[in-house]
MOPAC internal coordinates of N, CA, C and O (Angstrom, degrees):
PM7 1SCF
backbone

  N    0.0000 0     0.00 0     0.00 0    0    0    0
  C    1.4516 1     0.00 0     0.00 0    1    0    0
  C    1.5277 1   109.68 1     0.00 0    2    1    0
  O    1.2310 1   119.70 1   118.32 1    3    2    1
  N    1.4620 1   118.17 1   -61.68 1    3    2    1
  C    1.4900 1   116.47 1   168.57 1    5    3    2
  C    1.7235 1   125.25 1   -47.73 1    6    5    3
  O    1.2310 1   122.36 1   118.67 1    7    6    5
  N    1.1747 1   113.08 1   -61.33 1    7    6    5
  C    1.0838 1   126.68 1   163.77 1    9    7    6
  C    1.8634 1   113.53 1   -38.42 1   10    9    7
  O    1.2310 1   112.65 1   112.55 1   11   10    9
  N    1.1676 1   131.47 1   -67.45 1   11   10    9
  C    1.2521 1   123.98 1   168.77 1   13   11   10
  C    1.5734 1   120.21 1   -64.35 1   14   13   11
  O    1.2310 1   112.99 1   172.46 1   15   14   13
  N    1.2491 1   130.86 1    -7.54 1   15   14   13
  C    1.1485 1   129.90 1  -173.04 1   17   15   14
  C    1.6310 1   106.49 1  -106.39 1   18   17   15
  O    1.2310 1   121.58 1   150.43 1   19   18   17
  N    1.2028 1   114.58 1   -29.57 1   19   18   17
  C    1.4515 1   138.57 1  -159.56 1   21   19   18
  C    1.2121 1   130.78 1  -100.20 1   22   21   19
  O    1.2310 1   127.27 1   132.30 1   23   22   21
  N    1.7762 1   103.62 1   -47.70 1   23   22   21
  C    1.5875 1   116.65 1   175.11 1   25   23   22
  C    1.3598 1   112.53 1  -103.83 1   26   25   23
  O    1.2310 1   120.04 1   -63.74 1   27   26   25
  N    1.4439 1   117.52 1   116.26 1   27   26   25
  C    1.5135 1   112.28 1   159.66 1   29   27   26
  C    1.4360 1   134.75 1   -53.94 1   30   29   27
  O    1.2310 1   121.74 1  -174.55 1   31   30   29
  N    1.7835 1   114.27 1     5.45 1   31   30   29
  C    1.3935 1   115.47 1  -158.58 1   33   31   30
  C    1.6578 1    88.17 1  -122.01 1   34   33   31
  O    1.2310 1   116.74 1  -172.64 1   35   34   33
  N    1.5086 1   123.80 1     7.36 1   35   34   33
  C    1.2362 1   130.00 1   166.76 1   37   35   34
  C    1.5365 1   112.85 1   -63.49 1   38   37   35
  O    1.2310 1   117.42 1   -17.43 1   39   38   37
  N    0.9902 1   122.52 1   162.57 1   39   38   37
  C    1.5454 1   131.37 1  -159.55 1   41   39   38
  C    1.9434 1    87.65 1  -106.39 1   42   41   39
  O    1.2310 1   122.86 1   140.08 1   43   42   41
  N    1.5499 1   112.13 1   -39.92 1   43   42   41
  C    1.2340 1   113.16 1   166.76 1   45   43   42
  C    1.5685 1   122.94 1   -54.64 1   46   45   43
  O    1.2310 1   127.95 1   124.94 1   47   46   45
  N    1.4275 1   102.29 1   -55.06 1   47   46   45
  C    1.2018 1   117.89 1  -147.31 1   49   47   46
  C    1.7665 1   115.90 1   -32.88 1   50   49   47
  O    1.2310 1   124.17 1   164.28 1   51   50   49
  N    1.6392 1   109.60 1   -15.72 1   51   50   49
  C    2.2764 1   113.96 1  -164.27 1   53   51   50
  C    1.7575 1    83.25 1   -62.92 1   54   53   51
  O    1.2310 1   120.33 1   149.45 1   55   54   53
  N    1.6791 1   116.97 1   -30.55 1   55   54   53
  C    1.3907 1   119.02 1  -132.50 1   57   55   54
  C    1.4217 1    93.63 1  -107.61 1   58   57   55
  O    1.2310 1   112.08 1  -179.63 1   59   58   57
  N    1.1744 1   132.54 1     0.37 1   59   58   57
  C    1.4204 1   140.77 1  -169.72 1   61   59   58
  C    1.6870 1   136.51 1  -140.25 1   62   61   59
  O    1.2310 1   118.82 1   119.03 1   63   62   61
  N    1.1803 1   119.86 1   -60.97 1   63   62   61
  C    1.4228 1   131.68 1   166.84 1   65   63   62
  C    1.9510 1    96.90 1   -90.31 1   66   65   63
  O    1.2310 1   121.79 1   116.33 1   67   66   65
  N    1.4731 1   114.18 1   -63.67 1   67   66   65
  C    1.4224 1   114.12 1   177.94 1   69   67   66
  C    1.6398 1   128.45 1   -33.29 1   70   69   67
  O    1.2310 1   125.66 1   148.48 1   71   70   69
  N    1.3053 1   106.73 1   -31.52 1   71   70   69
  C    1.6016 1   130.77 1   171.37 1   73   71   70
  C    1.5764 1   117.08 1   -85.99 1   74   73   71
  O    1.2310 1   122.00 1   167.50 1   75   74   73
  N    1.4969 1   113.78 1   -12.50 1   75   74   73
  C    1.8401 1   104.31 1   169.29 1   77   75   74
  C    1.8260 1    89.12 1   112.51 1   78   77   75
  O    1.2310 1   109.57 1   172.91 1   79   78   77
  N    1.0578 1   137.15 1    -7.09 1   79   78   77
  C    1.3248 1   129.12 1  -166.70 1   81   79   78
  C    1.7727 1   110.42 1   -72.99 1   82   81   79
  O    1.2310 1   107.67 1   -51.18 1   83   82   81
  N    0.9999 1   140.62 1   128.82 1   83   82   81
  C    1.5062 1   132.55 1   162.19 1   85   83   82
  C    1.4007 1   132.59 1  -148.55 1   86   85   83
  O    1.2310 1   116.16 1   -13.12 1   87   86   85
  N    1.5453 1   124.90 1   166.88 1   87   86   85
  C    1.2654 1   119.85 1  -142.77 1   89   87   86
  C    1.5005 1    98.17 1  -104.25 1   90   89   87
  O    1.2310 1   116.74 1   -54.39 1   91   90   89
  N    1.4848 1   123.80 1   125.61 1   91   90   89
  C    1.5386 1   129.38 1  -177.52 1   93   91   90
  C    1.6928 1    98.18 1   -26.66 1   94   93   91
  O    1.2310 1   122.98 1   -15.58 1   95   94   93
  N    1.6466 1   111.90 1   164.42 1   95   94   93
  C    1.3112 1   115.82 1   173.29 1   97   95   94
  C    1.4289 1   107.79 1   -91.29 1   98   97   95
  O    1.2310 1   118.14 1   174.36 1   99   98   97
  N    1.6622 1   121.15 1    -5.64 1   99   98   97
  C    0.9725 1   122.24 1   168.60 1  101   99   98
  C    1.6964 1   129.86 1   -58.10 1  102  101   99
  O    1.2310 1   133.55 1   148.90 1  103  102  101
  N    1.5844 1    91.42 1   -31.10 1  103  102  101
  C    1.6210 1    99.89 1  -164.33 1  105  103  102
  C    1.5139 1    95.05 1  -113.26 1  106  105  103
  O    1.2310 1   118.97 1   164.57 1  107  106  105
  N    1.5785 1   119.57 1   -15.43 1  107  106  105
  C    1.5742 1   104.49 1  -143.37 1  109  107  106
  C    1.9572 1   105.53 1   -80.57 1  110  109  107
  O    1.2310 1   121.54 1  -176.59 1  111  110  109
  N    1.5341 1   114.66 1     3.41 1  111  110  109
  C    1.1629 1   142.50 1   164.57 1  113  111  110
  C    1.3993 1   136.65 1  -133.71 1  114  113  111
  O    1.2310 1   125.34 1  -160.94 1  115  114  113
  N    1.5021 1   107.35 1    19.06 1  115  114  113
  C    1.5182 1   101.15 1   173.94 1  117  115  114
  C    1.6561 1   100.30 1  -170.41 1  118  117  115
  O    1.2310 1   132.05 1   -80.06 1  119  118  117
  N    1.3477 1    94.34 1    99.94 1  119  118  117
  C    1.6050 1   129.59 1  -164.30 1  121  119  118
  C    2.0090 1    87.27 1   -60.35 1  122  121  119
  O    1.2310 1   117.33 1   133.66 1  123  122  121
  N    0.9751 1   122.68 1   -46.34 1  123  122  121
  C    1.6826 1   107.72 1   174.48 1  125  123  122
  C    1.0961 1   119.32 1   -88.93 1  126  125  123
  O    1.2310 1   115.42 1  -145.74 1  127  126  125
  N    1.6390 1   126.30 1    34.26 1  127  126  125
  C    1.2229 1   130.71 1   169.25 1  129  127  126
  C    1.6071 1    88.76 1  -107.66 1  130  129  127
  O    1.2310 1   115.27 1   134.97 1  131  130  129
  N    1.4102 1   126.58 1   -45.03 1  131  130  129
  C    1.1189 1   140.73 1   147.45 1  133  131  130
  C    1.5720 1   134.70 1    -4.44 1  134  133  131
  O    1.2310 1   133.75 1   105.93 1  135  134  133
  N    1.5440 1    91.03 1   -74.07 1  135  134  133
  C    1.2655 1   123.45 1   168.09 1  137  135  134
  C    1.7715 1   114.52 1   -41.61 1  138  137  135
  O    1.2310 1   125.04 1   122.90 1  139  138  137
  N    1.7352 1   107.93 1   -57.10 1  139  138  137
  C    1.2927 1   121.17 1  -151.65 1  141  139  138
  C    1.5310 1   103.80 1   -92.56 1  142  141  139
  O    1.2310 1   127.37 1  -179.92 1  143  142  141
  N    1.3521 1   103.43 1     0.08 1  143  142  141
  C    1.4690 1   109.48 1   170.63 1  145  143  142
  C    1.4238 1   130.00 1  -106.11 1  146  145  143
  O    1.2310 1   119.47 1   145.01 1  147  146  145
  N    1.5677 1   118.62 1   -34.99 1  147  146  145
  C    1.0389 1   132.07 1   177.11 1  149  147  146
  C    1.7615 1   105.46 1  -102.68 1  150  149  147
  O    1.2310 1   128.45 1   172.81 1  151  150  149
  N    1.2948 1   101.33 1    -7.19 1  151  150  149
  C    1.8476 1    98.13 1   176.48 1  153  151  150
  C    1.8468 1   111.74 1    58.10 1  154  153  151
  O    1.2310 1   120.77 1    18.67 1  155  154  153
  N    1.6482 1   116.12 1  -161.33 1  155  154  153
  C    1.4918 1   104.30 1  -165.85 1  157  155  154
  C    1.6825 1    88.97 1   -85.19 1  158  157  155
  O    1.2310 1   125.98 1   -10.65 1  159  158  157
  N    1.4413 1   106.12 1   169.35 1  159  158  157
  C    1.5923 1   110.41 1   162.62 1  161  159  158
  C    1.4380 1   111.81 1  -105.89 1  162  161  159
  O    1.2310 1   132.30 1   -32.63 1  163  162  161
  N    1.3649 1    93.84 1   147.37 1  163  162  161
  C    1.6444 1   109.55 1  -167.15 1  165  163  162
  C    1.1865 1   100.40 1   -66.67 1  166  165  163
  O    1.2310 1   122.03 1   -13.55 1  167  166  165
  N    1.7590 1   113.72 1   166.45 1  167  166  165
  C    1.6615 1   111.16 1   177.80 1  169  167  166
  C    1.3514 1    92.27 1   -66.59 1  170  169  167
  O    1.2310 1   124.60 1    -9.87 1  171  170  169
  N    1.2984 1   108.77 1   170.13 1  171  170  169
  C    1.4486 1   126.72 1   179.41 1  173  171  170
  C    1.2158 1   136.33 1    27.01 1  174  173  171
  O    1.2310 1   124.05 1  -131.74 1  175  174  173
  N    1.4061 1   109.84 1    48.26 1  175  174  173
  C    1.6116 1   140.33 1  -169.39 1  177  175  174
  C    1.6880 1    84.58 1  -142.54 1  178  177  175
  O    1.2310 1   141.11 1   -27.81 1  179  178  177
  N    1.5890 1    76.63 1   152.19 1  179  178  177
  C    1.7378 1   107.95 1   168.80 1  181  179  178
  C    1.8151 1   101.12 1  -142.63 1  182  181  179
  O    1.2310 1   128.77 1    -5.79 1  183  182  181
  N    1.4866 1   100.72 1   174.21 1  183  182  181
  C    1.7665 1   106.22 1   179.52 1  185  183  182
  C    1.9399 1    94.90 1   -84.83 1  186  185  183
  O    1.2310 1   130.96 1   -31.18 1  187  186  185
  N    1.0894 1    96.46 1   148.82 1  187  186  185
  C    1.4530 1   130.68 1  -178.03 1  189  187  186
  C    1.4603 1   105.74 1  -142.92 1  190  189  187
  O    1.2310 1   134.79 1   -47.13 1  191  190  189
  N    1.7598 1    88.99 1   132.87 1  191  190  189
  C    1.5131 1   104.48 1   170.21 1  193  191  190
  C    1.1112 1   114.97 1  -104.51 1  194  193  191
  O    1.2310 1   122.10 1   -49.53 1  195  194  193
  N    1.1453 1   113.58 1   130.47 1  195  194  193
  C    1.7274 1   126.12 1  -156.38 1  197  195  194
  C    1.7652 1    96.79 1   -82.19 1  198  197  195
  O    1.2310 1   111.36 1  -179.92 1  199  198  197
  N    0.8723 1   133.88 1     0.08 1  199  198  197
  C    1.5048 1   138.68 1  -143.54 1  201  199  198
  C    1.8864 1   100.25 1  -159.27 1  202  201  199
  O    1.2310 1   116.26 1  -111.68 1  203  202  201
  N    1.0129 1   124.71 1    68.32 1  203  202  201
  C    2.0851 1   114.27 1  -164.89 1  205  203  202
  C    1.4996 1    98.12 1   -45.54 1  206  205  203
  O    1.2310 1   124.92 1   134.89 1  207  206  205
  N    1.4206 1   108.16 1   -45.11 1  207  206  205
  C    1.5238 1    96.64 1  -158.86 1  209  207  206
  C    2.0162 1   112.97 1   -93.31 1  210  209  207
  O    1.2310 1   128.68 1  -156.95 1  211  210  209
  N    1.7299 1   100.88 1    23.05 1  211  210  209
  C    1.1948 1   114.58 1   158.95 1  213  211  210
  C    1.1294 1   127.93 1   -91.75 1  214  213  211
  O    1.2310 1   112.00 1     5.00 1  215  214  213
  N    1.8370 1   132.69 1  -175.00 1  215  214  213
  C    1.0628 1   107.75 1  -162.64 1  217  215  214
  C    1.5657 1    93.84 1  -106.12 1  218  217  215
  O    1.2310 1   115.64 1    28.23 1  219  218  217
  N    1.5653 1   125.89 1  -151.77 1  219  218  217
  C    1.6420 1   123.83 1   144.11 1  221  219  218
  C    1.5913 1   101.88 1   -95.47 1  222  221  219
  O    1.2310 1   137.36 1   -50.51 1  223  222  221
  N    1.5703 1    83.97 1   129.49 1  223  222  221
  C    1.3524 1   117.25 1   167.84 1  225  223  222
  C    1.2741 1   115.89 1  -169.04 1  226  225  223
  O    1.2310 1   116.79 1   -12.76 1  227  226  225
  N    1.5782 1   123.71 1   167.24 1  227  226  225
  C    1.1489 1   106.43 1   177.48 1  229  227  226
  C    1.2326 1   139.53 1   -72.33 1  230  229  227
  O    1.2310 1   125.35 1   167.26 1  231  230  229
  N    1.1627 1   107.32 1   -12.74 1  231  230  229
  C    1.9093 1   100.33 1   172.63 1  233  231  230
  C    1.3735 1   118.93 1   -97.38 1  234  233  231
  O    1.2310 1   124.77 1  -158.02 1  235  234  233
  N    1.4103 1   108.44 1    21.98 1  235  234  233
  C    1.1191 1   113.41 1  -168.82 1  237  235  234
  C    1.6718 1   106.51 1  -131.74 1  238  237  235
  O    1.2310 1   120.06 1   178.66 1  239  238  237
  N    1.2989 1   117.49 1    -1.34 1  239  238  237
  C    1.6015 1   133.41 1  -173.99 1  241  239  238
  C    1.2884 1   107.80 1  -121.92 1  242  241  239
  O    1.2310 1   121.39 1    -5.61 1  243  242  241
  N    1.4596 1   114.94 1   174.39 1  243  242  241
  C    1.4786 1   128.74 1  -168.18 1  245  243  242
  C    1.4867 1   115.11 1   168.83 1  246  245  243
  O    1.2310 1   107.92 1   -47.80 1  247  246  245
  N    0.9507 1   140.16 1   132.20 1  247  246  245
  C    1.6013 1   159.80 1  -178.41 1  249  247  246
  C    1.9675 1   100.01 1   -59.50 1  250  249  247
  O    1.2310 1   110.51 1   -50.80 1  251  250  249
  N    1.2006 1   135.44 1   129.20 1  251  250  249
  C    1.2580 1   147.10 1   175.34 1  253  251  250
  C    1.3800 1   130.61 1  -153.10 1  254  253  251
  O    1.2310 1   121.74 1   -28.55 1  255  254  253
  N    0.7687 1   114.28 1   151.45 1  255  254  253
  C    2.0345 1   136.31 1   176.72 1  257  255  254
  C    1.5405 1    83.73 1   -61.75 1  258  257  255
  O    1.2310 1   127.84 1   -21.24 1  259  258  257
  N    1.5574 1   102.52 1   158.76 1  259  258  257
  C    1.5892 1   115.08 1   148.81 1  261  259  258
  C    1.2733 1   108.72 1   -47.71 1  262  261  259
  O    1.2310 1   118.24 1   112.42 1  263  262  261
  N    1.0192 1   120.96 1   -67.58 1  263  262  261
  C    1.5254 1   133.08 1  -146.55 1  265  263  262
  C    1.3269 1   114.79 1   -76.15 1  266  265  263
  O    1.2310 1   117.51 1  -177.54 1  267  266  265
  N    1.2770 1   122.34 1     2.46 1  267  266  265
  C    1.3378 1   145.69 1   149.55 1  269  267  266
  C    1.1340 1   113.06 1   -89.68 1  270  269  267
  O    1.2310 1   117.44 1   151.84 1  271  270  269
  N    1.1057 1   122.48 1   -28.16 1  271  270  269
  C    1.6233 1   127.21 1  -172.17 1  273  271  270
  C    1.8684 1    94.40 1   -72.46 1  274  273  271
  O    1.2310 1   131.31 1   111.88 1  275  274  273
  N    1.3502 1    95.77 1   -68.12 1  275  274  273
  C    1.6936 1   105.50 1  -172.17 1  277  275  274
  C    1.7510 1   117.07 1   -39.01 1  278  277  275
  O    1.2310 1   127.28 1   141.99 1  279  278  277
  N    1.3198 1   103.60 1   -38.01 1  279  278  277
  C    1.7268 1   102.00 1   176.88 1  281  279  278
  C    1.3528 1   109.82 1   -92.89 1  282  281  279
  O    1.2310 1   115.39 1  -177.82 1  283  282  281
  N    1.1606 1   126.36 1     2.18 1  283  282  281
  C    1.8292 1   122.88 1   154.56 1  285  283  282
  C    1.5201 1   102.39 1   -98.47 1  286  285  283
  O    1.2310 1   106.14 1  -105.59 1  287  286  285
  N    1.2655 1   143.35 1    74.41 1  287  286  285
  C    1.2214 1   147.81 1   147.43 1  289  287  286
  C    1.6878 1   114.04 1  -119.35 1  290  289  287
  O    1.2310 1   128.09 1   -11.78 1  291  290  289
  N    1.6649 1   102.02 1   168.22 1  291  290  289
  C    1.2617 1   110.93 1  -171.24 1  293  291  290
  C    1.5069 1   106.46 1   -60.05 1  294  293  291
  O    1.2310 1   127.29 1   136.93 1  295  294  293
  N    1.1201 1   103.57 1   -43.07 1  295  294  293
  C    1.7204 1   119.63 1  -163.65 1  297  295  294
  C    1.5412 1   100.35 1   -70.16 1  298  297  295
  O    1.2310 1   112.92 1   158.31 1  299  298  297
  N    1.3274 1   130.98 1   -21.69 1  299  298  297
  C    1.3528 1   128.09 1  -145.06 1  301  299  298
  C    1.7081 1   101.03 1   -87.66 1  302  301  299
  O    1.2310 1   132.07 1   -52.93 1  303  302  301
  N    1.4753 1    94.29 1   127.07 1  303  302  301
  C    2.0376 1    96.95 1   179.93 1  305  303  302
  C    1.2472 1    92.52 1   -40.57 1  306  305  303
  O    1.2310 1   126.41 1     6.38 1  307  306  305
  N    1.4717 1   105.27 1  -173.62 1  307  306  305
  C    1.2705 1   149.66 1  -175.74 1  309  307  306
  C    1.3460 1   102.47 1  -103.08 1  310  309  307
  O    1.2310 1   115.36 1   123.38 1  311  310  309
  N    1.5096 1   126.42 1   -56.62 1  311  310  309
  C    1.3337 1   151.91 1  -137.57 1  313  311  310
  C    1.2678 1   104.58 1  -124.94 1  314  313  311
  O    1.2310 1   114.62 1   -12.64 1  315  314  313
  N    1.3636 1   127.80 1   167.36 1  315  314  313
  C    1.7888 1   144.63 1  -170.56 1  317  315  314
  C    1.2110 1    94.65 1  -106.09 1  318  317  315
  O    1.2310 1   108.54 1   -96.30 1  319  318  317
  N    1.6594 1   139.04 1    83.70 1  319  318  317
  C    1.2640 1   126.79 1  -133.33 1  321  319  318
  C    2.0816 1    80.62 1  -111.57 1  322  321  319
  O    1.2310 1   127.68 1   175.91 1  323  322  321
  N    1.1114 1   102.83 1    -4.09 1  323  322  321
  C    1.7135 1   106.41 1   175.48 1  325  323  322
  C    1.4227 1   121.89 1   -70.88 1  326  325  323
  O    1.2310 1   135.94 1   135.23 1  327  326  325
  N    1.9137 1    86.75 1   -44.77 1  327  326  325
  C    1.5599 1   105.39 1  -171.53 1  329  327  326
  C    1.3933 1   106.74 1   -65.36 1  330  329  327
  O    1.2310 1   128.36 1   112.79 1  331  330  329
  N    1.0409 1   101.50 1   -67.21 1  331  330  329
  C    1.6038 1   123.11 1   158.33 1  333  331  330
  C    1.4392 1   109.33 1    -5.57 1  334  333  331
  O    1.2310 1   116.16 1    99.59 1  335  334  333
  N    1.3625 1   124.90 1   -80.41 1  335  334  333
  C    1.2080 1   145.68 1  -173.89 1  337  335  334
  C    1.9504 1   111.46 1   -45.91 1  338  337  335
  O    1.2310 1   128.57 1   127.81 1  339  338  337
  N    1.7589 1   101.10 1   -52.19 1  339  338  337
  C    1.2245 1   110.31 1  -158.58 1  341  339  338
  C    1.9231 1    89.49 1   -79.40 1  342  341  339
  O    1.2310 1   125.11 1   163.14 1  343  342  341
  N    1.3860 1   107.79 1   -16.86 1  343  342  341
  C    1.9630 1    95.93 1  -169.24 1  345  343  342
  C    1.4063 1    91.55 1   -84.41 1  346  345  343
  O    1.2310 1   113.67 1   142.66 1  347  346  345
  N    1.2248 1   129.59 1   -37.34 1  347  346  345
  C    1.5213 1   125.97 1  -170.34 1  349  347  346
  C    1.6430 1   104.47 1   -67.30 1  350  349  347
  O    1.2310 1   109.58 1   169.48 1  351  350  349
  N    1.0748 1   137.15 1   -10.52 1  351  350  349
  C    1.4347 1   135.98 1  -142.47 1  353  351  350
  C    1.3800 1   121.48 1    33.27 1  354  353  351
  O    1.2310 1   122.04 1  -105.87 1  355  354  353
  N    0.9127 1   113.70 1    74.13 1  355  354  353
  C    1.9035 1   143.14 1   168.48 1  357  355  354
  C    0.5779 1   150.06 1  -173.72 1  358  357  355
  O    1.2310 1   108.10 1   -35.79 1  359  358  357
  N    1.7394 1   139.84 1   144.21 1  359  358  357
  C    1.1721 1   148.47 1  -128.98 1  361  359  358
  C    1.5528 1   112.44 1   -79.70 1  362  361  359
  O    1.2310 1   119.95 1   -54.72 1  363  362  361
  N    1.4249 1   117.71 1   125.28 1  363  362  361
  C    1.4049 1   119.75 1  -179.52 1  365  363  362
  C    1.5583 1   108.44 1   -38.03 1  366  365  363
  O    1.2310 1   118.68 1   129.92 1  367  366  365
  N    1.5205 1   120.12 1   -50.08 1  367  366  365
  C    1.3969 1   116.98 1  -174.57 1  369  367  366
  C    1.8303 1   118.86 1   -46.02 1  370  369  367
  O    1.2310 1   131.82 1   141.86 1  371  370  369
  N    1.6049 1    94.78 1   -38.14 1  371  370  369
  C    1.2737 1   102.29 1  -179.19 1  373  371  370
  C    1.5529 1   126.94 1   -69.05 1  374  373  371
  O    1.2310 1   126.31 1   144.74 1  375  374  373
  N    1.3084 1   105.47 1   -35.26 1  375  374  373
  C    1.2719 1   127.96 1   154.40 1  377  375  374
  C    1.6479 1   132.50 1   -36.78 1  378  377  375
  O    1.2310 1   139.14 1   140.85 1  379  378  377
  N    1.3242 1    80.49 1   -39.15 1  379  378  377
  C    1.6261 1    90.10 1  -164.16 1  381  379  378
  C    1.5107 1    97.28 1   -91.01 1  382  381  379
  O    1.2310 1   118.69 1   151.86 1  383  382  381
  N    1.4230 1   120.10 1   -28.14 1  383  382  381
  C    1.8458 1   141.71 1   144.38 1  385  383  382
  C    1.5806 1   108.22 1   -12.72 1  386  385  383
  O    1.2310 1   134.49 1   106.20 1  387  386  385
  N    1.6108 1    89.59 1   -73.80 1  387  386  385
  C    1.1614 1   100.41 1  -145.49 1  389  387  386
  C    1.6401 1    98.59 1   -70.99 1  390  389  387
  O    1.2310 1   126.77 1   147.77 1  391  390  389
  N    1.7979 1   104.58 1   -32.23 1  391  390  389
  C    2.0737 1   101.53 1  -170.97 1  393  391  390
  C    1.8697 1   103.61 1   -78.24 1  394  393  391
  O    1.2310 1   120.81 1   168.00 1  395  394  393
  N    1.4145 1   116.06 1   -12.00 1  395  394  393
  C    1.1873 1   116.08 1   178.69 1  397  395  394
  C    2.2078 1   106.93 1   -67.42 1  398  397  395
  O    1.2310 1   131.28 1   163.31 1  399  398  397
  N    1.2911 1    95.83 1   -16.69 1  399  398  397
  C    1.3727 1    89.55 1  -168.05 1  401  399  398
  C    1.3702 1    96.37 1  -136.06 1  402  401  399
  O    1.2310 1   127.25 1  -141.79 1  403  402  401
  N    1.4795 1   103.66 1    38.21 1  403  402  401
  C    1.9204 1    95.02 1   156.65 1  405  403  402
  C    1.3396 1   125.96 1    75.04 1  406  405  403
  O    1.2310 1   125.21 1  -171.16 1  407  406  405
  N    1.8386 1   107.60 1     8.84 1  407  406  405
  C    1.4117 1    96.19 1  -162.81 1  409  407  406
  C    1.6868 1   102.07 1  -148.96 1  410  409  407
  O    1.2310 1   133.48 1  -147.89 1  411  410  409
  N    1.4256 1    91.55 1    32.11 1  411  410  409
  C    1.6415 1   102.86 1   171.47 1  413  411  410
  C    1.7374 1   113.93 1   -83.34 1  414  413  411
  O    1.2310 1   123.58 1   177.23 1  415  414  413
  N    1.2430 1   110.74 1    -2.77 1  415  414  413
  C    1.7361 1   124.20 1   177.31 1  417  415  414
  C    1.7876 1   115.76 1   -65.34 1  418  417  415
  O    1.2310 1   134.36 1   143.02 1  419  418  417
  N    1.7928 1    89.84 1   -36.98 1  419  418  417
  C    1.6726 1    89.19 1   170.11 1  421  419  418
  C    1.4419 1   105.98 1   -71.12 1  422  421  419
  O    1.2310 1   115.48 1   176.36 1  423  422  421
  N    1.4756 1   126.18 1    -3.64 1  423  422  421
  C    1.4144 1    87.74 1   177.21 1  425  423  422
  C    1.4998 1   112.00 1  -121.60 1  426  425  423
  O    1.2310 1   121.39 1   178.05 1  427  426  425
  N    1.2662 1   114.95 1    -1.95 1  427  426  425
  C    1.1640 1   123.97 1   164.51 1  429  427  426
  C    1.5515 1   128.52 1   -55.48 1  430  429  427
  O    1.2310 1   117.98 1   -65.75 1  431  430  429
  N    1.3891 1   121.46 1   114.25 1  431  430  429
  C    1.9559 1   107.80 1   166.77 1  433  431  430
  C    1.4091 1   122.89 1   -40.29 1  434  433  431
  O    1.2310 1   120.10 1   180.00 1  435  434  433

Protein backbone atom coordinates (compact mmCIF):
# COMPACT_ATOMS: atom_id res chain seq x y z
CA UNK A 1 0.00 0.00 0.00
CA UNK A 2 2.80 2.53 0.98
CA UNK A 3 5.08 1.61 -1.49
CA UNK A 4 2.51 2.02 -4.45
CA UNK A 5 1.00 5.07 -3.12
CA UNK A 6 4.27 6.66 -1.93
CA UNK A 7 7.24 5.67 -4.07
CA UNK A 8 7.61 6.84 -7.55
CA UNK A 9 10.28 4.07 -8.17
CA UNK A 10 7.35 1.47 -7.56
CA UNK A 11 6.52 -0.57 -10.56
CA UNK A 12 2.84 0.25 -9.17
CA UNK A 13 3.15 3.55 -8.39
CA UNK A 14 1.41 5.16 -12.64
CA UNK A 15 -1.60 2.97 -11.04
CA UNK A 16 -1.68 4.26 -7.50
CA UNK A 17 -0.01 7.38 -5.89
CA UNK A 18 0.64 8.65 -9.84
CA UNK A 19 -3.29 8.69 -10.32
CA UNK A 20 -4.21 10.99 -7.03
CA UNK A 21 -4.80 7.85 -4.72
CA UNK A 22 -3.55 8.23 -0.90
CA UNK A 23 -3.23 6.68 2.40
CA UNK A 24 -5.45 8.37 5.40
CA UNK A 25 -3.06 10.48 7.74
CA UNK A 26 -4.33 8.23 10.20
CA UNK A 27 -2.53 5.14 8.99
CA UNK A 28 -0.06 6.64 6.48
CA UNK A 29 2.47 6.75 9.71
CA UNK A 30 1.33 4.66 12.39
CA UNK A 31 0.98 0.99 11.49
CA UNK A 32 -1.28 0.56 14.98
CA UNK A 33 -3.53 3.15 14.01
CA UNK A 34 -3.68 0.75 11.12
CA UNK A 35 -3.83 -2.16 12.99
CA UNK A 36 -6.93 -0.94 15.22
CA UNK A 37 -8.88 -0.24 12.27
CA UNK A 38 -8.56 -2.83 9.83
CA UNK A 39 -7.84 -5.53 12.73
CA UNK A 40 -5.70 -8.97 11.69
CA UNK A 41 -6.11 -10.05 7.92
CA UNK A 42 -7.63 -13.20 7.17
CA UNK A 43 -5.52 -16.00 5.52
CA UNK A 44 -5.77 -15.39 2.02
CA UNK A 45 -7.15 -11.91 1.97
CA UNK A 46 -5.40 -8.73 1.17
CA UNK A 47 -6.80 -4.83 1.70
CA UNK A 48 -9.18 -3.82 -1.05
CA UNK A 49 -10.51 -0.59 -1.93
CA UNK A 50 -14.02 -0.75 -2.09
CA UNK A 51 -14.10 2.51 -4.19
CA UNK A 52 -10.62 2.15 -7.04
CA UNK A 53 -10.73 5.67 -7.54
CA UNK A 54 -10.74 6.16 -3.58
CA UNK A 55 -8.10 6.46 -1.38
CA UNK A 56 -7.00 3.84 1.73
CA UNK A 57 -8.87 4.62 4.50
CA UNK A 58 -11.16 3.18 6.53
CA UNK A 59 -14.39 3.56 5.04
CA UNK A 60 -13.15 2.96 2.09
CA UNK A 61 -11.11 -0.57 2.71
CA UNK A 62 -11.86 -4.09 3.67
CA UNK A 63 -10.03 -7.52 3.91
CA UNK A 64 -10.77 -9.93 0.55
CA UNK A 65 -10.17 -13.17 -1.48
CA UNK A 66 -8.46 -12.67 -4.87
CA UNK A 67 -11.38 -13.38 -6.54
CA UNK A 68 -13.10 -10.58 -5.10
CA UNK A 69 -10.29 -8.55 -5.63
CA UNK A 70 -10.33 -9.31 -9.57
CA UNK A 71 -14.10 -8.13 -10.10
CA UNK A 72 -13.47 -4.76 -8.22
CA UNK A 73 -10.88 -3.52 -10.74
CA UNK A 74 -10.69 -0.73 -13.23
CA UNK A 75 -10.64 -3.08 -16.14
CA UNK A 76 -13.40 -5.31 -14.72
CA UNK A 77 -16.84 -5.46 -17.06
CA UNK A 78 -19.82 -4.36 -15.76
CA UNK A 79 -21.61 -7.44 -17.17
CA UNK A 80 -21.15 -11.55 -17.19
CA UNK A 81 -19.79 -10.97 -20.61
CA UNK A 82 -19.27 -15.15 -20.65
CA UNK A 83 -22.75 -15.76 -19.63
CA UNK A 84 -23.82 -13.48 -21.98
CA UNK A 85 -21.87 -14.98 -24.73
CA UNK A 86 -22.68 -18.76 -23.92
CA UNK A 87 -26.92 -17.76 -23.78
CA UNK A 88 -26.60 -15.94 -27.10
CA UNK A 89 -24.68 -18.87 -28.73
CA UNK A 90 -21.32 -17.10 -29.24
CA UNK A 91 -18.04 -16.98 -28.87
CA UNK A 92 -16.67 -15.03 -25.84
CA UNK A 93 -14.06 -13.48 -28.31
CA UNK A 94 -16.90 -12.17 -30.24
CA UNK A 95 -18.47 -10.82 -27.42
CA UNK A 96 -15.87 -9.07 -26.13
CA UNK A 97 -15.96 -7.60 -30.19
CA UNK A 98 -19.02 -6.77 -30.05
CA UNK A 99 -18.93 -4.73 -26.09
CA UNK A 100 -15.54 -3.25 -27.30
CA UNK A 101 -17.59 -1.35 -29.96
CA UNK A 102 -20.79 -0.45 -28.25
CA UNK A 103 -22.91 -2.94 -29.69
CA UNK A 104 -23.20 -5.82 -27.29
CA UNK A 105 -26.94 -4.26 -26.31
CA UNK A 106 -28.36 -6.02 -29.45
CA UNK A 107 -27.66 -8.97 -27.83
CA UNK A 108 -28.39 -8.50 -24.51
CA UNK A 109 -32.25 -9.07 -22.89
Amino acid sequence: MKGRCLRPTSADFKNYGGRGIKICDRWVNSFEAFYADMGDCPEGHSIERIDNDGNYEPSNCRWTDRRSQNKNRRNSLPIDLKAIAAERGISYKYAWALYKKGRLQCYVK
